[in-house]
C-alpha positions in Angstrom: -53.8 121.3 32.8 -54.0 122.2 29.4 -56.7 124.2 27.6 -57.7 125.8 24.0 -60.2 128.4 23.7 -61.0 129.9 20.7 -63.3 132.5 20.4 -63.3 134.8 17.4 -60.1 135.3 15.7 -58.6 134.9 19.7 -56.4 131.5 20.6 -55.6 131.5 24.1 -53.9 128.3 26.0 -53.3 127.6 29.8 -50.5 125.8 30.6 -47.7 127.2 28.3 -44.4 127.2 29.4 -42.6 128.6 26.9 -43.4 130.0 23.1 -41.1 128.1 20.4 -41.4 130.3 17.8 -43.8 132.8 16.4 -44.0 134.2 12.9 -47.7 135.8 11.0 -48.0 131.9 9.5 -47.1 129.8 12.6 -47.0 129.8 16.2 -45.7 126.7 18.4 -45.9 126.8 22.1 -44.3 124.6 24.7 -46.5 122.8 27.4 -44.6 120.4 29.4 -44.3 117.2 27.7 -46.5 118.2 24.5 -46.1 121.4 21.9 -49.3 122.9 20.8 -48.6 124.5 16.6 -50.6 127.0 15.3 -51.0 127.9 11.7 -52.7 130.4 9.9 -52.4 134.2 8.8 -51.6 137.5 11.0 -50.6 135.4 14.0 -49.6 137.6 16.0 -49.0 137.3 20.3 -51.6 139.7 22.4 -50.9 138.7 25.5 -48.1 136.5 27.6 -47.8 135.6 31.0 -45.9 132.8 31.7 -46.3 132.7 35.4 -50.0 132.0 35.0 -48.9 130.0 32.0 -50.8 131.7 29.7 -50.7 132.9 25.8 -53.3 134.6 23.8 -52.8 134.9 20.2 -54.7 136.6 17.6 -54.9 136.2 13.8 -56.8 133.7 10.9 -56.3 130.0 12.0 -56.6 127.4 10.1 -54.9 124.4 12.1 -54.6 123.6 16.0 -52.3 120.3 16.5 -50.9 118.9 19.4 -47.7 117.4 18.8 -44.7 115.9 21.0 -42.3 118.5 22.4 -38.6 118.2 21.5 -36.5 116.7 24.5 -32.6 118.0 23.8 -30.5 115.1 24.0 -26.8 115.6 25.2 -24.3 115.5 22.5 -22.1 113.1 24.6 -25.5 110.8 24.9 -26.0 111.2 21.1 -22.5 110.0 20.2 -22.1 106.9 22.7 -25.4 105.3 22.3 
């Protein structure tokens, strides 16, 4: 189960299993099949706990997207397609 909840100037999403990156413009976080990318100014991360699968992010934002994650593909599989 995924969840957004904004409240304030305070992100915070259930179900993240990993952050991707995180910089004061942009933050991009992992969970399962889909990657949730946050921009904005003074992103910063507050809180983590990944065994509970949660992240909680301050700052400015300005865009929430959903977008599809980036499966790694093999090089092998990449050169004898």
């Amino acid at each position: 189960m995924n969840l957004l909840h904004l409240e304030g100037n305070t992100l915070t999403i259930k179900g993240a299993t990993k952050i991707i990156s995180s910089t004061p413009t942009q933050a991009a976080v992992e969970t399962g099949e889909k990657a949730i990318v946050v921009t904005g100014t003074n992103i910063e991360v507050k809180s983590l706990n990944l065994e509970q699968g949660e992240v909680v992010f301050e700052g400015n934002f300005a865009i929430i997207k959903l977008e599809a994650s980036v499966k790694k593909v093999p090089l092998l599989k990449r050169l004898f397609k």
